[in-house]
Biotite code that builds the C-alpha atoms (Angstrom):
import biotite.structure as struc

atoms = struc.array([
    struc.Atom([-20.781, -0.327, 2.450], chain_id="A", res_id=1, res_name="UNK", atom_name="CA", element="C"),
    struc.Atom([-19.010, 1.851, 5.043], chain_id="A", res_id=2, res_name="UNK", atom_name="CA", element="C"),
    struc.Atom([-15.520, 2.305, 5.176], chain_id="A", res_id=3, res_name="UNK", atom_name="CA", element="C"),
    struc.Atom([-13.267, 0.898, 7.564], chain_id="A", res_id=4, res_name="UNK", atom_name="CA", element="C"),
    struc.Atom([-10.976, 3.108, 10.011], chain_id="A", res_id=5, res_name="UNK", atom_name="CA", element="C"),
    struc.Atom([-7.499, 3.172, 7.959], chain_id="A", res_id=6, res_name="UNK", atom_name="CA", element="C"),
    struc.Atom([-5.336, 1.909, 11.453], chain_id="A", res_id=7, res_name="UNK", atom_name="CA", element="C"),
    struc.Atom([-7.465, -1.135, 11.568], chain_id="A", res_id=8, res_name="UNK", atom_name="CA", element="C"),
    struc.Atom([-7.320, -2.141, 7.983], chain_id="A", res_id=9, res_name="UNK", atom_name="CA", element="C"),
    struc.Atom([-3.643, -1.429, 8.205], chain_id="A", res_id=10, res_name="UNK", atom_name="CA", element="C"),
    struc.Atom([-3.941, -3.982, 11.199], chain_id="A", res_id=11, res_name="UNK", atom_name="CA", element="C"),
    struc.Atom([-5.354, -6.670, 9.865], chain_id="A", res_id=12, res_name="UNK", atom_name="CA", element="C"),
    struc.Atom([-3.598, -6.164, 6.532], chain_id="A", res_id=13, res_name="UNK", atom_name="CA", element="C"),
    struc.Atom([-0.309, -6.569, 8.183], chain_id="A", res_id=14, res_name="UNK", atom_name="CA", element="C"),
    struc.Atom([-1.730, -9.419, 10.031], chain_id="A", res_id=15, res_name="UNK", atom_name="CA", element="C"),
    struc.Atom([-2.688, -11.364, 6.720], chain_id="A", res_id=16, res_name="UNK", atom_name="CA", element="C"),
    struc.Atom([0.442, -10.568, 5.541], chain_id="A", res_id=17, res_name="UNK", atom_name="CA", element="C"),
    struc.Atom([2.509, -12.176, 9.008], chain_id="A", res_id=18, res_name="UNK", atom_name="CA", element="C"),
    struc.Atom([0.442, -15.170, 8.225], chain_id="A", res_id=19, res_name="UNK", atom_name="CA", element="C"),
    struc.Atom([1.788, -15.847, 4.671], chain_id="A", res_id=20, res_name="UNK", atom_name="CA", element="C"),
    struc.Atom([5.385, -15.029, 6.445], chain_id="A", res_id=21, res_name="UNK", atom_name="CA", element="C"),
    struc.Atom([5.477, -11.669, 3.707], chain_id="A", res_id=22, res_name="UNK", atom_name="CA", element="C"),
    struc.Atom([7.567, -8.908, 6.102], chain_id="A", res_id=23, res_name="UNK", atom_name="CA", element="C"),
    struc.Atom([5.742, -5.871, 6.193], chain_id="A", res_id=24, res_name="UNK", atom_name="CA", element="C"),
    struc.Atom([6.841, -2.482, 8.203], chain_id="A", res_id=25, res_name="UNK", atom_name="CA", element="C"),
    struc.Atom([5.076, 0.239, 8.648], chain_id="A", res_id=26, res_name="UNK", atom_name="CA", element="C"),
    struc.Atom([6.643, 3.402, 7.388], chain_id="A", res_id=27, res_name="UNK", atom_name="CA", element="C"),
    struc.Atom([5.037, 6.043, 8.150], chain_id="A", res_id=28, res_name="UNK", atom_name="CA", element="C"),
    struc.Atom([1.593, 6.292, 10.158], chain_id="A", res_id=29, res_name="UNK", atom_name="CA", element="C"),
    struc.Atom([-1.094, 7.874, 8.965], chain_id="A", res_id=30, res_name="UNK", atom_name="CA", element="C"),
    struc.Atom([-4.732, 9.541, 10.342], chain_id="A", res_id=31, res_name="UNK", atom_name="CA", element="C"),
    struc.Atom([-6.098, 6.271, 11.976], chain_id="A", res_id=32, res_name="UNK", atom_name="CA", element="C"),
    struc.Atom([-8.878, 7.181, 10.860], chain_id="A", res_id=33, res_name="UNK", atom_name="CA", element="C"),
    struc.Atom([-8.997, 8.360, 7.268], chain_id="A", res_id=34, res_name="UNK", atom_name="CA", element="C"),
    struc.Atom([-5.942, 8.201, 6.307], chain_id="A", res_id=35, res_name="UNK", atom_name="CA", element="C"),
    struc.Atom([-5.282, 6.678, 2.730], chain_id="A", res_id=36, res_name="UNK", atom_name="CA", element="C"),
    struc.Atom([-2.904, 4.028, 2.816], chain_id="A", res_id=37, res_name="UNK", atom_name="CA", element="C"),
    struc.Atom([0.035, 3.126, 0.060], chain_id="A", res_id=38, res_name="UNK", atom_name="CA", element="C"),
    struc.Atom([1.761, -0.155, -0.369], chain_id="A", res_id=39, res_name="UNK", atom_name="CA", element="C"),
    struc.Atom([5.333, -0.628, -1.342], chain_id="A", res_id=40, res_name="UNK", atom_name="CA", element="C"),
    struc.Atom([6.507, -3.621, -2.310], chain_id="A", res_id=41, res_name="UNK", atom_name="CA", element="C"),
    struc.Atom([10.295, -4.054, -2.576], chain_id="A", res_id=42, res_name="UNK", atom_name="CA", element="C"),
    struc.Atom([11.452, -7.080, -4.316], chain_id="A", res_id=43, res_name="UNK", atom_name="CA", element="C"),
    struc.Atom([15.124, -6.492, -3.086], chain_id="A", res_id=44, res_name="UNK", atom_name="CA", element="C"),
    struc.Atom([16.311, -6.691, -6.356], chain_id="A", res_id=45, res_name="UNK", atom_name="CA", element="C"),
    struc.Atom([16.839, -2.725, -6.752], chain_id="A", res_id=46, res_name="UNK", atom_name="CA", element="C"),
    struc.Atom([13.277, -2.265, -8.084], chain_id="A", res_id=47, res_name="UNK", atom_name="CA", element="C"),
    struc.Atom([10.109, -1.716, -6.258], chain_id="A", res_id=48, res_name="UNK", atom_name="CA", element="C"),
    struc.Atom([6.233, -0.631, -6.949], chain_id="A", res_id=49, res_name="UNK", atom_name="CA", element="C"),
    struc.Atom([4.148, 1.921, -5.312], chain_id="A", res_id=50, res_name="UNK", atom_name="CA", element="C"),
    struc.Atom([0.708, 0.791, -4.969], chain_id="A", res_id=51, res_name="UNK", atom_name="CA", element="C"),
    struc.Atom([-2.648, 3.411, -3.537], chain_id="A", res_id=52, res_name="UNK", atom_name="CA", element="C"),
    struc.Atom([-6.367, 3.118, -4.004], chain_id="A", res_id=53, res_name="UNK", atom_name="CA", element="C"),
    struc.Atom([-8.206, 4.429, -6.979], chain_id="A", res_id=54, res_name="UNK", atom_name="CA", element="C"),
    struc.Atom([-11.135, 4.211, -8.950], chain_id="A", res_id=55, res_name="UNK", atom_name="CA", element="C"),
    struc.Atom([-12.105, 2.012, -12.218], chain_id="A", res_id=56, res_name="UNK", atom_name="CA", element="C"),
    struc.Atom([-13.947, 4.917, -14.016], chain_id="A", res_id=57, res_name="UNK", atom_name="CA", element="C"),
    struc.Atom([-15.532, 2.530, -15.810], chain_id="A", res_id=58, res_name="UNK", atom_name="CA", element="C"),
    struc.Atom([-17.146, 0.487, -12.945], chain_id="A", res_id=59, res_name="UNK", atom_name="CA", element="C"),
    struc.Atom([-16.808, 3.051, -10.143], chain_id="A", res_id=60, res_name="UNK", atom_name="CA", element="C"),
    struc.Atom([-14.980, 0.354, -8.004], chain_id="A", res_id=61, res_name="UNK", atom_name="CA", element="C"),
    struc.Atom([-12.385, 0.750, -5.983], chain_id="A", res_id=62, res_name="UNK", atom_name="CA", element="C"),
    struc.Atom([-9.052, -1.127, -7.004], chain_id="A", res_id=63, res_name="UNK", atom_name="CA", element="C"),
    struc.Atom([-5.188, -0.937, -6.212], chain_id="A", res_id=64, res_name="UNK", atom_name="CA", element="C"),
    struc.Atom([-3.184, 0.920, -9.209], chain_id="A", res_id=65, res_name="UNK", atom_name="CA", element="C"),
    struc.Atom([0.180, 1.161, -9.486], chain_id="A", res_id=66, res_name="UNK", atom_name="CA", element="C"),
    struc.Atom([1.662, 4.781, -8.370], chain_id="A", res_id=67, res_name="UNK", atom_name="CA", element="C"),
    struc.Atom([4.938, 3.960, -9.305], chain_id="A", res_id=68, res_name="UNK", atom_name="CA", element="C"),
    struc.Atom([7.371, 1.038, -10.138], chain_id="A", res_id=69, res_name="UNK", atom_name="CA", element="C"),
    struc.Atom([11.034, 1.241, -10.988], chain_id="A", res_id=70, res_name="UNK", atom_name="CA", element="C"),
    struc.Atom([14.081, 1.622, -9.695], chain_id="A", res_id=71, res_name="UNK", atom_name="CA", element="C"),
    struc.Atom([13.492, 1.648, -6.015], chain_id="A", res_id=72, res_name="UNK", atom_name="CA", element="C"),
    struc.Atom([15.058, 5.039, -5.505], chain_id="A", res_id=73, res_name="UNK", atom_name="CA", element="C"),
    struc.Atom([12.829, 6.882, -7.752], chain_id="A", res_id=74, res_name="UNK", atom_name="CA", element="C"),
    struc.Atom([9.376, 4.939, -6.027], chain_id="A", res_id=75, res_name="UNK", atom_name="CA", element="C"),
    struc.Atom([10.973, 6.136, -2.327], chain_id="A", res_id=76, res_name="UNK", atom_name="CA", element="C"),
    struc.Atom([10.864, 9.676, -4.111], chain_id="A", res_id=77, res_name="UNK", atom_name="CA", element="C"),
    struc.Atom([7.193, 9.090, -5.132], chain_id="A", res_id=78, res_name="UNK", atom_name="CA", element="C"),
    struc.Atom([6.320, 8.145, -2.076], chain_id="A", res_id=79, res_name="UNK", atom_name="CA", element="C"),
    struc.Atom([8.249, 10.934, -0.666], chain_id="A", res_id=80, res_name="UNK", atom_name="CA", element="C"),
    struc.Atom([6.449, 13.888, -2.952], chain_id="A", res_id=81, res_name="UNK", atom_name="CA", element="C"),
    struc.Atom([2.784, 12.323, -2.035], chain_id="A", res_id=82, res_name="UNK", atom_name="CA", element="C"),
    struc.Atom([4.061, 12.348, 1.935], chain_id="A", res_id=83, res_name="UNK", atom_name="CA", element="C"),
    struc.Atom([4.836, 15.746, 1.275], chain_id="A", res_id=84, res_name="UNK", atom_name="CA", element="C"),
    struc.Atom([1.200, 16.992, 0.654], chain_id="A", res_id=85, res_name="UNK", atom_name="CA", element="C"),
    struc.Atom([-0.789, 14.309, 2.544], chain_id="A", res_id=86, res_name="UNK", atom_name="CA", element="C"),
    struc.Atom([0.636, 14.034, 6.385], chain_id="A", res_id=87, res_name="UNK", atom_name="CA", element="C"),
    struc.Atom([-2.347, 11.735, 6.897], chain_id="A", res_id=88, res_name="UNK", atom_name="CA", element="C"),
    struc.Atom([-0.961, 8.914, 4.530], chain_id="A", res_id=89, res_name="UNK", atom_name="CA", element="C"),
    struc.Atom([-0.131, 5.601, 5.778], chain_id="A", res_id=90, res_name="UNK", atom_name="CA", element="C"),
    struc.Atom([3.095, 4.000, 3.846], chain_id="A", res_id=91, res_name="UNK", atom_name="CA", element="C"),
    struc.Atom([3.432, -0.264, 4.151], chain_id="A", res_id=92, res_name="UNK", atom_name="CA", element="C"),
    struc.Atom([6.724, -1.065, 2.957], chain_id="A", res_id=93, res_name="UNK", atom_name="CA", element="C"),
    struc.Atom([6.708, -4.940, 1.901], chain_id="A", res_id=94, res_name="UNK", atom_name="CA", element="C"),
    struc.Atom([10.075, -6.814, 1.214], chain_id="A", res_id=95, res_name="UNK", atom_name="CA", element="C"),
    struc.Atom([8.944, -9.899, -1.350], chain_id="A", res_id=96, res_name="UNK", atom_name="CA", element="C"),
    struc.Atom([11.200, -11.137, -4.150], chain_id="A", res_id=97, res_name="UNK", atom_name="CA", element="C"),
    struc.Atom([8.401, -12.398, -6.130], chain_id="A", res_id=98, res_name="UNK", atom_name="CA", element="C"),
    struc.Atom([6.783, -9.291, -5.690], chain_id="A", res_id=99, res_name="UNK", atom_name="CA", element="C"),
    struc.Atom([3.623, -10.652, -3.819], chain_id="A", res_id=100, res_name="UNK", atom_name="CA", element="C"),
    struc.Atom([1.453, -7.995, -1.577], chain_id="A", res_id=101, res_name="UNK", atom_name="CA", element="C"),
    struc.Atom([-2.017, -9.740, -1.485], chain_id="A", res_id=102, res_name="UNK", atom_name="CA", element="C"),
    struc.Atom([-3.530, -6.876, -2.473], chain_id="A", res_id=103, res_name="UNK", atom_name="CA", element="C"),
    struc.Atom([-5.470, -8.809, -5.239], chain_id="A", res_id=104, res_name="UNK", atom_name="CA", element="C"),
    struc.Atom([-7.192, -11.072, -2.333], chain_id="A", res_id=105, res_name="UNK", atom_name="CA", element="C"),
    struc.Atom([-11.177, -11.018, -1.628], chain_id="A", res_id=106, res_name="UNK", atom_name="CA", element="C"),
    struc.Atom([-11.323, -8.163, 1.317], chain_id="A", res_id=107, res_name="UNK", atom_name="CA", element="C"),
    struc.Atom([-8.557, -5.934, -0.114], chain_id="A", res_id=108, res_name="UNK", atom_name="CA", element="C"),
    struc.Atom([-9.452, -5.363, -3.459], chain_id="A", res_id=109, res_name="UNK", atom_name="CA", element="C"),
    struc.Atom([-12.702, -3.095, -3.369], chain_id="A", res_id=110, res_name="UNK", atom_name="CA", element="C"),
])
């Protein structure tokens, strides 16, 4: 399966996320291209996870893993370092108190 161009899957990502009334922002804007994409998700609280796309070793899938989660401060200065060596990198910054991104949803999982 081909890969889609990282601006429109940040598109229609944002989109999904309008329609379950989540706010979303984009905070920084990648290659729209090939840029790889990281999630934030803020649950205004103080605390916050980092989310990017990896691989399950074990089934050579793609999948969401955690990058960082914490204090919100110290996953801003995650996201930071990884802006620091990847200018192409899309950052989604999603305010949710239960913590919901809809990354675990058929179509942005794999």
């Amino acid at each position: 399966m081909s890969r889609l161009a990282s601006g429109f899957w940040v598109r229609a990502y944002l989109k999904r996320l309008e329609l379950e009334h989540i706010p979303a922002y984009v905070t920084a804007h990648g290659h729209d291209e090939a840029g790889a994409v990281l999630v934030k998700c803020a649950t205004l609280d103080g605390q916050a996870c980092a989310w990017h796309r990896g691989f399950d070793l074990m089934t050579g899938e793609r999948a969401w893993v955690a990058l960082r989660e914490g204090p919100e401060r110290e996953v801003d200065e995650a996201i930071r370092k990884q802006r620091s060596f990847d200018p192409d990198l899309w950052v989604i910054e999603i305010e949710s108190r239960d913590g919901r991104t809809l990354l675990d949803q058929e179509g942005l999982t794999g």
